[in-house]
PyMOL Python script that loads the backbone (N, CA, C, O; Angstrom):
from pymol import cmd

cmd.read_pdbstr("""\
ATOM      1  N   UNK A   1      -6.302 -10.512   9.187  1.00  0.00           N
ATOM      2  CA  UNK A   1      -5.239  -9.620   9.605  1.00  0.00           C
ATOM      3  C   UNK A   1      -5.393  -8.289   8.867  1.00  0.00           C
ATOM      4  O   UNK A   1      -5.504  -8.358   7.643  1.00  0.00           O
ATOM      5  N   UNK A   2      -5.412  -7.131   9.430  1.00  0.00           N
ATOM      6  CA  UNK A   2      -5.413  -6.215   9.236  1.00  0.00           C
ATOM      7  C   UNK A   2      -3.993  -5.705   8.163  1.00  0.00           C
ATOM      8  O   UNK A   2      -3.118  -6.558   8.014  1.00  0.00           O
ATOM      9  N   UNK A   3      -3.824  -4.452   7.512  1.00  0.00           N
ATOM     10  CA  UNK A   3      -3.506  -3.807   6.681  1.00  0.00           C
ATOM     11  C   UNK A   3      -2.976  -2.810   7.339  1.00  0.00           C
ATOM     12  O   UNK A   3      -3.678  -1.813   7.169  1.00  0.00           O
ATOM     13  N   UNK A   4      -1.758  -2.525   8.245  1.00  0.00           N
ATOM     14  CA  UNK A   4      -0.739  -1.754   8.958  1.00  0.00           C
ATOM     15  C   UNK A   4       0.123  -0.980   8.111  1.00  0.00           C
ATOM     16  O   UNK A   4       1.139  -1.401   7.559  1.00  0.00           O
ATOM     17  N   UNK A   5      -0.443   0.411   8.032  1.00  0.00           N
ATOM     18  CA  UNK A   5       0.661   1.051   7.771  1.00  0.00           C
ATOM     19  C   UNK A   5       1.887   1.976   8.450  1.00  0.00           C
ATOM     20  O   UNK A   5       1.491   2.559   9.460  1.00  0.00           O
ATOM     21  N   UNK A   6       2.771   2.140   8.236  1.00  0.00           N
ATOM     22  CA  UNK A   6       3.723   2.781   8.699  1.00  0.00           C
ATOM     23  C   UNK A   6       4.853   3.577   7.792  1.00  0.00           C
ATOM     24  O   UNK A   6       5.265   3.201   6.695  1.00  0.00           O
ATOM     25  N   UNK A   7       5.339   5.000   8.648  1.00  0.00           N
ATOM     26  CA  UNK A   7       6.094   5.890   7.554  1.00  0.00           C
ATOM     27  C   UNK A   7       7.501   4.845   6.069  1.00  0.00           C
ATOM     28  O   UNK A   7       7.631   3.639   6.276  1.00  0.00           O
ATOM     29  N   UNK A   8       7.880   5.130   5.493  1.00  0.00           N
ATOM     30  CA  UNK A   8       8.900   4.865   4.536  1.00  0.00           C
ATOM     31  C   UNK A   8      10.208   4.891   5.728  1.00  0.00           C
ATOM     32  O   UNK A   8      10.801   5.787   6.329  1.00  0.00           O
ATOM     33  N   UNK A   9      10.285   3.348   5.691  1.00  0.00           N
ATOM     34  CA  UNK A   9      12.082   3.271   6.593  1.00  0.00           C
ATOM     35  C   UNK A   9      12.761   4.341   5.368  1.00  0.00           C
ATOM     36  O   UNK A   9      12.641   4.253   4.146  1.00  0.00           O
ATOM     37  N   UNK A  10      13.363   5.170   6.027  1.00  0.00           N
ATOM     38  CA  UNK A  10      14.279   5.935   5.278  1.00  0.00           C
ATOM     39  C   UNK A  10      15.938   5.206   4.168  1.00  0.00           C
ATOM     40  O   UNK A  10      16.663   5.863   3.421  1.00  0.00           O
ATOM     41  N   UNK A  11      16.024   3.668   4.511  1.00  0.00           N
ATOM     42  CA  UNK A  11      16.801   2.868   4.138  1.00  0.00           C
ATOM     43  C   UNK A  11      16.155   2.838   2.596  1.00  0.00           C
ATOM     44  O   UNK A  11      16.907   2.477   1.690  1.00  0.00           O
ATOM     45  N   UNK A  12      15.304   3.066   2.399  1.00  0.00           N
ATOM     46  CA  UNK A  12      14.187   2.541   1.185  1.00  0.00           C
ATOM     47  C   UNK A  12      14.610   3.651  -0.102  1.00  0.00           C
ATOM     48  O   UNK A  12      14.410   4.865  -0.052  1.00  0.00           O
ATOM     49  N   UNK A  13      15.152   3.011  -1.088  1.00  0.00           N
ATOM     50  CA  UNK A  13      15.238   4.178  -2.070  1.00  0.00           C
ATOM     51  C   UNK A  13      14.499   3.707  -3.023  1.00  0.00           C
ATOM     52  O   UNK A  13      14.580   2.526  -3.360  1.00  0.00           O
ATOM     53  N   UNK A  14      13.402   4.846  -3.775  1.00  0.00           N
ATOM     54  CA  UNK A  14      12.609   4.020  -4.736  1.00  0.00           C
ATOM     55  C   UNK A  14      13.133   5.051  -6.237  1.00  0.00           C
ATOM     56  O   UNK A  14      12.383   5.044  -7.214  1.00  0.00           O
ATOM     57  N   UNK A  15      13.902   5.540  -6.259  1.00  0.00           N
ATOM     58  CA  UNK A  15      14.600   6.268  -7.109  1.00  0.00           C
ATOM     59  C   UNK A  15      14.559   5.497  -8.914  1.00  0.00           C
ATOM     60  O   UNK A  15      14.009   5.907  -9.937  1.00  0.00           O
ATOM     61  N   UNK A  16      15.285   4.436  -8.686  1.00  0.00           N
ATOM     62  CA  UNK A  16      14.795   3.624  -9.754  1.00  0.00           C
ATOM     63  C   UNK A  16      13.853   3.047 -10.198  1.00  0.00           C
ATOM     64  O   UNK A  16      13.797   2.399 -11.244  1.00  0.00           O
ATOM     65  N   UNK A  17      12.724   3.320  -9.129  1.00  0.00           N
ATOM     66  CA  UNK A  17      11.533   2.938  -9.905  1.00  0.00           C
ATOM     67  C   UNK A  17      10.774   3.467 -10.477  1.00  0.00           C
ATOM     68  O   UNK A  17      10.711   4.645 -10.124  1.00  0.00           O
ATOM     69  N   UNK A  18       9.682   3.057 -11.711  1.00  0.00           N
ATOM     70  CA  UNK A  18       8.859   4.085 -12.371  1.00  0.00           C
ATOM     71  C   UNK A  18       8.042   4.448 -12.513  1.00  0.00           C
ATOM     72  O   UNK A  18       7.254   3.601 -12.934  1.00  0.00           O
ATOM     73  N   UNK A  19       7.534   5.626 -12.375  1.00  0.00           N
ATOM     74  CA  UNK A  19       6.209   6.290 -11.796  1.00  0.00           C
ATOM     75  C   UNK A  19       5.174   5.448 -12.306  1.00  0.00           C
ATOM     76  O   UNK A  19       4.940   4.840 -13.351  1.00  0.00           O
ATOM     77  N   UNK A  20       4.567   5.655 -11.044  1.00  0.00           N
ATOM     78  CA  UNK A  20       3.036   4.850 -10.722  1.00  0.00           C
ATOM     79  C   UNK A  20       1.478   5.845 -11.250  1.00  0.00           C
ATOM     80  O   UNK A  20       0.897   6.778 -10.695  1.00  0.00           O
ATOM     81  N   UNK A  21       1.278   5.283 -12.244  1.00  0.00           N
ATOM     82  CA  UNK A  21      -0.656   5.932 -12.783  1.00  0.00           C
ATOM     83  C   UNK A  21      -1.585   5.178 -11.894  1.00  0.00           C
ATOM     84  O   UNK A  21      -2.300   5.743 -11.068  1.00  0.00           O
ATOM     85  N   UNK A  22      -1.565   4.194 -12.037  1.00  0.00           N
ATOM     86  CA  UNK A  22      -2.646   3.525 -11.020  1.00  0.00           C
ATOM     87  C   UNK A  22      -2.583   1.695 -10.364  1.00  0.00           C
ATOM     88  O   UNK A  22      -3.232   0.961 -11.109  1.00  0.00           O
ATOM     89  N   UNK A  23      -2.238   1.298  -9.728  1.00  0.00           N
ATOM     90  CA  UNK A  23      -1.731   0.270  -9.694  1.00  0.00           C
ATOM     91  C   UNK A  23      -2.681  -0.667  -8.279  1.00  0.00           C
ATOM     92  O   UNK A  23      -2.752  -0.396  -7.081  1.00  0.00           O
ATOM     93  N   UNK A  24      -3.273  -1.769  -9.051  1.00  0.00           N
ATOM     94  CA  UNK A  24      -4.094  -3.123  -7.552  1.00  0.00           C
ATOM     95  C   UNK A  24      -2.942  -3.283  -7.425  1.00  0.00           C
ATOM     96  O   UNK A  24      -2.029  -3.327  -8.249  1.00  0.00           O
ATOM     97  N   UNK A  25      -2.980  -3.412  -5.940  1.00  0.00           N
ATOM     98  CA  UNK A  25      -2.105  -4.584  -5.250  1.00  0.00           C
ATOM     99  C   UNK A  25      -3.019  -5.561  -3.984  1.00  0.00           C
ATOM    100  O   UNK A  25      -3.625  -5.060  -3.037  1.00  0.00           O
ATOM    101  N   UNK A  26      -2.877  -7.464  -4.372  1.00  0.00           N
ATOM    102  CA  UNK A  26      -3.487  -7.922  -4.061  1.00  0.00           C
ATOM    103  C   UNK A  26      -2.918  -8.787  -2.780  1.00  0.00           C
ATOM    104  O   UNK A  26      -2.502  -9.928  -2.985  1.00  0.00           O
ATOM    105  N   UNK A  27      -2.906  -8.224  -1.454  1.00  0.00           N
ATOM    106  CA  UNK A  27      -2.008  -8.679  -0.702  1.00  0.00           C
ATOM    107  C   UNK A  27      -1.751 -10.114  -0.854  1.00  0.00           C
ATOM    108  O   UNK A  27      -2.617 -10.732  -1.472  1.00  0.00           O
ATOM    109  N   UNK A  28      -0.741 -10.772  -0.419  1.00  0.00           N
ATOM    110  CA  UNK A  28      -0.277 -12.219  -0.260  1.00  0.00           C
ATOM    111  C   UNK A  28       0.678 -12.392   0.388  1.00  0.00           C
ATOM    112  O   UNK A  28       1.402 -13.263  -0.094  1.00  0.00           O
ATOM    113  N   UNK A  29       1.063 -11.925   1.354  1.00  0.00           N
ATOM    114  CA  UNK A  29       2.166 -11.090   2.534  1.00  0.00           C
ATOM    115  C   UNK A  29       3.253 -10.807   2.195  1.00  0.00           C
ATOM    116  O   UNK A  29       4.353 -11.225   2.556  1.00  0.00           O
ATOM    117  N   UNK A  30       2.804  -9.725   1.136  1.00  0.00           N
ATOM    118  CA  UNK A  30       4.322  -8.957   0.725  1.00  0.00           C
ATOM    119  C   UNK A  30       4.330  -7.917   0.988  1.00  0.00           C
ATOM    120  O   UNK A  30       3.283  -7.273   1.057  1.00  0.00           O
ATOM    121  N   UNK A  31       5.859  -7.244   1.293  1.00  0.00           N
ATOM    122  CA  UNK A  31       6.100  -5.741   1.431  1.00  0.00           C
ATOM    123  C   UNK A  31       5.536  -4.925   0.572  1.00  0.00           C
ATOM    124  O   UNK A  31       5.604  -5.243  -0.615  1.00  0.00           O
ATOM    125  N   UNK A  32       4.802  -3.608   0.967  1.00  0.00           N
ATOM    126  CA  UNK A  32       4.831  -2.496  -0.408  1.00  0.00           C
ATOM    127  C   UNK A  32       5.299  -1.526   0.149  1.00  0.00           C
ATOM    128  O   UNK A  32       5.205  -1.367   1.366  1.00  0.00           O
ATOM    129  N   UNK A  33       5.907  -0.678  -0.666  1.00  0.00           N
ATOM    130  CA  UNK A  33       6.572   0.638  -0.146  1.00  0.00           C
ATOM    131  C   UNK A  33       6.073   1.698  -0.943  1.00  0.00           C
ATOM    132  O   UNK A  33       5.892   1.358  -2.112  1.00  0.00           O
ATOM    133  N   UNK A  34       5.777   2.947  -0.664  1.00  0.00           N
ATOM    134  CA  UNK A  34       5.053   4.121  -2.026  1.00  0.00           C
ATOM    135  C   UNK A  34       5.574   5.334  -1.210  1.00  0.00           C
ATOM    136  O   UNK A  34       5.532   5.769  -0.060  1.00  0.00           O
ATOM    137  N   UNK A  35       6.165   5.692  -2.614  1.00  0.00           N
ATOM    138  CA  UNK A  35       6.501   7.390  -2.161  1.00  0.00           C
ATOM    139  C   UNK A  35       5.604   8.549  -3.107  1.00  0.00           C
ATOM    140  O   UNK A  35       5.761   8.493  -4.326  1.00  0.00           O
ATOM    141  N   UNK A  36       4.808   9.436  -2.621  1.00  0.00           N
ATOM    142  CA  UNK A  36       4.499  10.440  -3.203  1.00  0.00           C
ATOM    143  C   UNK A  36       3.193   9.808  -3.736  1.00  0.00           C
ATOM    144  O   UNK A  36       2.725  10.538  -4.610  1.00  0.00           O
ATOM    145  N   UNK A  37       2.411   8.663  -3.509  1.00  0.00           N
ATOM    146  CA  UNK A  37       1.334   8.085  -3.553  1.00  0.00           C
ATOM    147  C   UNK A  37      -0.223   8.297  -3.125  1.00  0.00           C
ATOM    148  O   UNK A  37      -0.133   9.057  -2.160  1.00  0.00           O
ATOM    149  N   UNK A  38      -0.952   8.151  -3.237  1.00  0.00           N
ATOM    150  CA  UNK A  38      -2.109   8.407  -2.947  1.00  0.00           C
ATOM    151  C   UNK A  38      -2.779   6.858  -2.924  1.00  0.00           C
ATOM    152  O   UNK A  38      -3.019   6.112  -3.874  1.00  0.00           O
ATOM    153  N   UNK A  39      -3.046   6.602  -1.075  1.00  0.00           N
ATOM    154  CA  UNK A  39      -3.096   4.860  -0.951  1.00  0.00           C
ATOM    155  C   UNK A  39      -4.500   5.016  -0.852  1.00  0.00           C
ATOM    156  O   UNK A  39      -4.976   6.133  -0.650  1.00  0.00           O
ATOM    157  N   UNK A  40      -5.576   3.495  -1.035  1.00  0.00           N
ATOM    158  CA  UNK A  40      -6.503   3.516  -0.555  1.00  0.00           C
ATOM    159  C   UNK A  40      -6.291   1.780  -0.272  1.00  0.00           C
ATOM    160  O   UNK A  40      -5.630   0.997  -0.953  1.00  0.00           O
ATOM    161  N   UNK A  41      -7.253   1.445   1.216  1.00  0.00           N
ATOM    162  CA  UNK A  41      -6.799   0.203   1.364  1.00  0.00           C
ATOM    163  C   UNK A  41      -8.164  -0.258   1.470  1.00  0.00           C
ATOM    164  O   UNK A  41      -9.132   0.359   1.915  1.00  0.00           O
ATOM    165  N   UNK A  42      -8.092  -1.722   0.882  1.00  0.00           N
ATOM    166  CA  UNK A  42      -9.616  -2.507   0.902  1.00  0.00           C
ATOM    167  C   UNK A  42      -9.457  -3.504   2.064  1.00  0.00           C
ATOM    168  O   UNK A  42      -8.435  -4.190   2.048  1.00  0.00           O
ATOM    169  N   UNK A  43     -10.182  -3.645   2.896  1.00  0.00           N
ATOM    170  CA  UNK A  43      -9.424  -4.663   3.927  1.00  0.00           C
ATOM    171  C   UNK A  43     -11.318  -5.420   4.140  1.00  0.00           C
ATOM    172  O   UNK A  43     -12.143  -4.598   3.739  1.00  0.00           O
ATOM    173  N   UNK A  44     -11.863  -6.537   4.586  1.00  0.00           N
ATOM    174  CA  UNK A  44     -12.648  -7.237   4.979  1.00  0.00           C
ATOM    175  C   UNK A  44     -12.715  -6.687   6.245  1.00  0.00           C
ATOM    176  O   UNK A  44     -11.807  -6.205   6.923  1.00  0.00           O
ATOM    177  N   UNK A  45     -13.949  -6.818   6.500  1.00  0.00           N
ATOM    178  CA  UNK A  45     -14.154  -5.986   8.174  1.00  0.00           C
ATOM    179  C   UNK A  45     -15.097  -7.475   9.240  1.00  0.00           C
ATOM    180  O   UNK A  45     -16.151  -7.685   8.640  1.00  0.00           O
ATOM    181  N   UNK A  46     -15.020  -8.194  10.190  1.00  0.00           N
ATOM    182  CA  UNK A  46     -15.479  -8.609  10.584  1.00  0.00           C
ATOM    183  C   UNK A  46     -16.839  -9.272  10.397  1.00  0.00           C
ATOM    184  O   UNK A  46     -17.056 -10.345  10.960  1.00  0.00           O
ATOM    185  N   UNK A  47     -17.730  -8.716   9.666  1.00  0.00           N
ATOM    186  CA  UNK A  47     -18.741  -8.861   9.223  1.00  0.00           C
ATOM    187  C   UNK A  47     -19.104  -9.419   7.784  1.00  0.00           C
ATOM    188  O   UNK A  47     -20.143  -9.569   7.141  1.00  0.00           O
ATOM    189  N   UNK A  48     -17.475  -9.702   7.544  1.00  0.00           N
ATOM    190  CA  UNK A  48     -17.213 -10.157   5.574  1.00  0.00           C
ATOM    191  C   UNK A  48     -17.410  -9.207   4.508  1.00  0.00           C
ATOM    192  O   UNK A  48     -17.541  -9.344   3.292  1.00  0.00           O
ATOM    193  N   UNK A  49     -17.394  -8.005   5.434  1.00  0.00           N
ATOM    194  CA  UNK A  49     -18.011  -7.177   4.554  1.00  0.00           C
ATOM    195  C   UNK A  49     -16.728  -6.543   3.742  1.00  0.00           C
ATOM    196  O   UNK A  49     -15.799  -7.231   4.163  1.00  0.00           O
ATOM    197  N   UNK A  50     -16.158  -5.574   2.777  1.00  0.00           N
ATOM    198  CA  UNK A  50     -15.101  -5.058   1.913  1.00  0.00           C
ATOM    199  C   UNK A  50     -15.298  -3.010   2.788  1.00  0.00           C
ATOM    200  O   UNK A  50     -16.084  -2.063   2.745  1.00  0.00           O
ATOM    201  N   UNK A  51     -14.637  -3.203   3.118  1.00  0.00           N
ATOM    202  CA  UNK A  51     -14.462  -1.226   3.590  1.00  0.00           C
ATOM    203  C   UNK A  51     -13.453  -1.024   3.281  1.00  0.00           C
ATOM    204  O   UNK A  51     -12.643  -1.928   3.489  1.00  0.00           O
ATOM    205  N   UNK A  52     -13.024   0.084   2.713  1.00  0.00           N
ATOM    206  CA  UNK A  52     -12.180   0.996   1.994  1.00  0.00           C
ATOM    207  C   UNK A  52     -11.524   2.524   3.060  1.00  0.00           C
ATOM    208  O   UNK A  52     -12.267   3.498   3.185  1.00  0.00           O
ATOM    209  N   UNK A  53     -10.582   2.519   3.508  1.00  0.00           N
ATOM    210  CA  UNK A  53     -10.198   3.817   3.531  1.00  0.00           C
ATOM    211  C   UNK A  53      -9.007   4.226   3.035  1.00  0.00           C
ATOM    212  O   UNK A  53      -8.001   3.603   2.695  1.00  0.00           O
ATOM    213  N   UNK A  54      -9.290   5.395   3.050  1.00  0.00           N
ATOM    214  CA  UNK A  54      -7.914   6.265   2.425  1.00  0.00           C
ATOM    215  C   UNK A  54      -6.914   6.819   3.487  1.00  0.00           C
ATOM    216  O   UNK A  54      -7.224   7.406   4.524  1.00  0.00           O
ATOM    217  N   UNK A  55      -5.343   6.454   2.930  1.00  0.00           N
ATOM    218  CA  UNK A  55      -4.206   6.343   3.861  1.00  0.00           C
ATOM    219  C   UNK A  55      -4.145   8.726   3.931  1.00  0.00           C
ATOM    220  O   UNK A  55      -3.192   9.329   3.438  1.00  0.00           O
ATOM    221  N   UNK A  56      -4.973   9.240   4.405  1.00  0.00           N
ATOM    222  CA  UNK A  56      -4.792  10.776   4.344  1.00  0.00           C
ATOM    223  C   UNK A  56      -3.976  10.812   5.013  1.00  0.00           C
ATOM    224  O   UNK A  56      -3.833  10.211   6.078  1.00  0.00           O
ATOM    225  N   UNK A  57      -2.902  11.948   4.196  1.00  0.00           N
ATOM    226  CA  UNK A  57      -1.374  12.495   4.994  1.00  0.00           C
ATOM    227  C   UNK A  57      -0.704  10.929   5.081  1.00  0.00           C
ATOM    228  O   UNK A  57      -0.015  10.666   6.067  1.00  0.00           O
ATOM    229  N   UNK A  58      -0.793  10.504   4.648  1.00  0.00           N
ATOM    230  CA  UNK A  58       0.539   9.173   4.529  1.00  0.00           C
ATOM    231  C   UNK A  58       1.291   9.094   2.891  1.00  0.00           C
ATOM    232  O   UNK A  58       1.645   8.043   2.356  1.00  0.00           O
ATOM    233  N   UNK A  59       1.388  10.133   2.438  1.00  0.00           N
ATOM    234  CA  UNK A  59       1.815  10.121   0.656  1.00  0.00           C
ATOM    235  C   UNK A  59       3.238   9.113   1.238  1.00  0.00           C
ATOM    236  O   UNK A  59       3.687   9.534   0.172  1.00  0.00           O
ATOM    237  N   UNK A  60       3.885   8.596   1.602  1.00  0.00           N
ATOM    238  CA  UNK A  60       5.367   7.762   1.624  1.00  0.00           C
ATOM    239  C   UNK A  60       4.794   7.351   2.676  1.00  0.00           C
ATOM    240  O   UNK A  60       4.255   7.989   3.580  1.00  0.00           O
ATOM    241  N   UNK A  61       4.987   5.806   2.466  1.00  0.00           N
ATOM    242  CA  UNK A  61       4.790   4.785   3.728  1.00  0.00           C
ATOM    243  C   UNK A  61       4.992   3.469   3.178  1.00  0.00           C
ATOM    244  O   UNK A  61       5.367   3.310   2.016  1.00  0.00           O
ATOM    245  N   UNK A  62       4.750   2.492   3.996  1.00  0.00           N
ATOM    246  CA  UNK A  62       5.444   0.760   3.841  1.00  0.00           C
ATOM    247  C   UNK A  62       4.256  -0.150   4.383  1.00  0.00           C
ATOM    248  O   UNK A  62       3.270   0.382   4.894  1.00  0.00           O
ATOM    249  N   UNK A  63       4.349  -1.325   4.281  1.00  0.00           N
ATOM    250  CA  UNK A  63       3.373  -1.967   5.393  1.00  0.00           C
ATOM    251  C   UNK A  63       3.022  -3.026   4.389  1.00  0.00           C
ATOM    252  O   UNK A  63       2.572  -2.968   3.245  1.00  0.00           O
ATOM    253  N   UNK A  64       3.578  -4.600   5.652  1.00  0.00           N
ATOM    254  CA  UNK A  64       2.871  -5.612   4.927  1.00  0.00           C
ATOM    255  C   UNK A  64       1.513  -5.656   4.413  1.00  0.00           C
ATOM    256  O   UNK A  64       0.618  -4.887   4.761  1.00  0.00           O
ATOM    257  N   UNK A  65       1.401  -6.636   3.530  1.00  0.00           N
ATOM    258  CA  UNK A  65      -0.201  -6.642   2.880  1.00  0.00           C
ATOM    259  C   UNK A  65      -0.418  -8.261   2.954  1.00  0.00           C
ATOM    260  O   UNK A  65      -0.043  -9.109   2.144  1.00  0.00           O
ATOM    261  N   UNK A  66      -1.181  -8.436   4.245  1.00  0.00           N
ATOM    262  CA  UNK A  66      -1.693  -9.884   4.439  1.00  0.00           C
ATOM    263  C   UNK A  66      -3.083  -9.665   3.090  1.00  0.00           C
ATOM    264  O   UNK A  66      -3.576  -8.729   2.459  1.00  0.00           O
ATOM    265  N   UNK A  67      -3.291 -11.455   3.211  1.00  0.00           N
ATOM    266  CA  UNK A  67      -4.150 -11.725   1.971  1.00  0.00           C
ATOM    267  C   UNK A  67      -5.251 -11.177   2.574  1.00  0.00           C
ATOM    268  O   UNK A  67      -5.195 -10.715   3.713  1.00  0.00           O
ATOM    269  N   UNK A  68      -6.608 -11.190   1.672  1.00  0.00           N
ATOM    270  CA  UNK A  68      -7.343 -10.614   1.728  1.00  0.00           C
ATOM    271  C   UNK A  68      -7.627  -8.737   1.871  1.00  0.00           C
ATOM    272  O   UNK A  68      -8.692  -8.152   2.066  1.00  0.00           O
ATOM    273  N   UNK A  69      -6.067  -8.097   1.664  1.00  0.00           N
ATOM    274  CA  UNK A  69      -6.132  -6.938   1.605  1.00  0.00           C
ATOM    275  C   UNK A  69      -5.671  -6.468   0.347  1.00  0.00           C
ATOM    276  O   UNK A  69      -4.558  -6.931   0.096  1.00  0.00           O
ATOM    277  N   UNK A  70      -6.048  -5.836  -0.400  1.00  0.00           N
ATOM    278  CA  UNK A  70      -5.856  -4.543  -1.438  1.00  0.00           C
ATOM    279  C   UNK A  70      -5.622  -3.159  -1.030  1.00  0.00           C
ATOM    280  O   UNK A  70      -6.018  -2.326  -0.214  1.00  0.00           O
ATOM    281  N   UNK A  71      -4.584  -3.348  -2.223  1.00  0.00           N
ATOM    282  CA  UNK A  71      -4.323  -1.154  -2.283  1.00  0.00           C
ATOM    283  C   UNK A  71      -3.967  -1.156  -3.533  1.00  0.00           C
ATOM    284  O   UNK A  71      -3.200  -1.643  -4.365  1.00  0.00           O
ATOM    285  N   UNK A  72      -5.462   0.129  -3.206  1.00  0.00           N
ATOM    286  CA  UNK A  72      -5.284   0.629  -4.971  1.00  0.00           C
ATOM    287  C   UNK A  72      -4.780   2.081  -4.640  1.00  0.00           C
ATOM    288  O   UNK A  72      -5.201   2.909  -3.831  1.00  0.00           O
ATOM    289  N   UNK A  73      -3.417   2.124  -5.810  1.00  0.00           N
ATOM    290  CA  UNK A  73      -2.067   3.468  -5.467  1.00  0.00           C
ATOM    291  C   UNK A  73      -2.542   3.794  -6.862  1.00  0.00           C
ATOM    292  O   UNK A  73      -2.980   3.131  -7.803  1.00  0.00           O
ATOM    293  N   UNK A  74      -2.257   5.236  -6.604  1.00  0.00           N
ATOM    294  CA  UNK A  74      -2.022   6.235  -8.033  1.00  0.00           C
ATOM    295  C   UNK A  74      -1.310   7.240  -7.857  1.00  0.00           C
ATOM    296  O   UNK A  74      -1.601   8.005  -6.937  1.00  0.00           O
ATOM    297  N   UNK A  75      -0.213   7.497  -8.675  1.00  0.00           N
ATOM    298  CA  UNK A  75       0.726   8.396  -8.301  1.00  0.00           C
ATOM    299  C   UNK A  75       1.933   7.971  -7.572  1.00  0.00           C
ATOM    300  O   UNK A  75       1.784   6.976  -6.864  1.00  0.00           O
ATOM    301  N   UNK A  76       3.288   8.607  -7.604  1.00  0.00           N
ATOM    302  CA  UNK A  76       4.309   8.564  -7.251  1.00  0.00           C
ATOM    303  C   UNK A  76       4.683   7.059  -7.647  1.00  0.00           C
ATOM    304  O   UNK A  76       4.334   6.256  -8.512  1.00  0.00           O
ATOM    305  N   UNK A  77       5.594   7.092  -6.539  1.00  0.00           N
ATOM    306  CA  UNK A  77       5.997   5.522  -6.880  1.00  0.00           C
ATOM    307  C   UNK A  77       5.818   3.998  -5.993  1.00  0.00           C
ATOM    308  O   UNK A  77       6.056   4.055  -4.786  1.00  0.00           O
ATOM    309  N   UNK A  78       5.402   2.659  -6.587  1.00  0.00           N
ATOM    310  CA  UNK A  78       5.082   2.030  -5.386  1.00  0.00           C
ATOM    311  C   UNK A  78       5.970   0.889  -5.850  1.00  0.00           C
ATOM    312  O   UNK A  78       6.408   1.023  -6.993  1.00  0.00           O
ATOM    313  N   UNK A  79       6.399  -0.451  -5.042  1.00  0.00           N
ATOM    314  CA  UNK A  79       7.029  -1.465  -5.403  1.00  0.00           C
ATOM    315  C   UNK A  79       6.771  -2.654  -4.585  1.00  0.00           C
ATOM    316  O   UNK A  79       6.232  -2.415  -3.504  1.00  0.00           O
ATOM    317  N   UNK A  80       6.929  -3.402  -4.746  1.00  0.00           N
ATOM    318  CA  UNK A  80       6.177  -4.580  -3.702  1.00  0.00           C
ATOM    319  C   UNK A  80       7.848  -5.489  -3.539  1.00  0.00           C
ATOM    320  O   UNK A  80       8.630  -5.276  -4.465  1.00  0.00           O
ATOM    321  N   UNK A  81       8.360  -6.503  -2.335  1.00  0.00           N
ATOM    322  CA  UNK A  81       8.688  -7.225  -2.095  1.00  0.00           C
ATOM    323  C   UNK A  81       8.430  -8.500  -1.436  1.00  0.00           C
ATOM    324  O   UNK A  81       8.139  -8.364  -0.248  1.00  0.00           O
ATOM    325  N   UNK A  82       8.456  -9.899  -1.936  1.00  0.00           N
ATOM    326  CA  UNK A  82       7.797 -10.944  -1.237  1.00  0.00           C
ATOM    327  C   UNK A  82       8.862 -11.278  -0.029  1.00  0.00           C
ATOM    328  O   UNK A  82       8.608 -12.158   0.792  1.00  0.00           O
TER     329      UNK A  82
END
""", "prot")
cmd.dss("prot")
cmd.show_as("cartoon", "prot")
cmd.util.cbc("prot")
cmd.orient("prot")
């Protein structure tokens, strides 16, 4: 399963949380949410192989993280929910 992102539901306040330097996240189908972030997502590609792209122009966005996907965030703020 792929690694879907989509903008920050505006319901989402990450106000209390505290700034992000660099942070794995190792999917296991939990929510992540990042504001002001800089995403890059590792996802398995058909071939077993590991490809990497970068979420450009998405600094605030959400999106489950089925297993086998990673995001490595730096900057702003990110938070995960199971």
């Amino acid at each position: 399963m792929a690694f879907e992102e989509k903008p920050l539901d505006s319901s989402i306040n990450l106000d209390a949380v505290l700034e992000n330097r660099v942070t794995m996240i190792v999917g296991k189908g939990q929510m992540v949410y990042w504001q002001g972030s800089n995403v890059t997502v590792y996802e398995i590609d058909d071939e077993g192989r590991e490809q990497a792209r970068k979420l450009v122009g998405m600094p605030n966005g959400q999106g489950l993280a089925p297993e086998g996907v990673k995001l490595y965030i730096t900057k702003g703020k990110v938070t995960e929910q199971s």
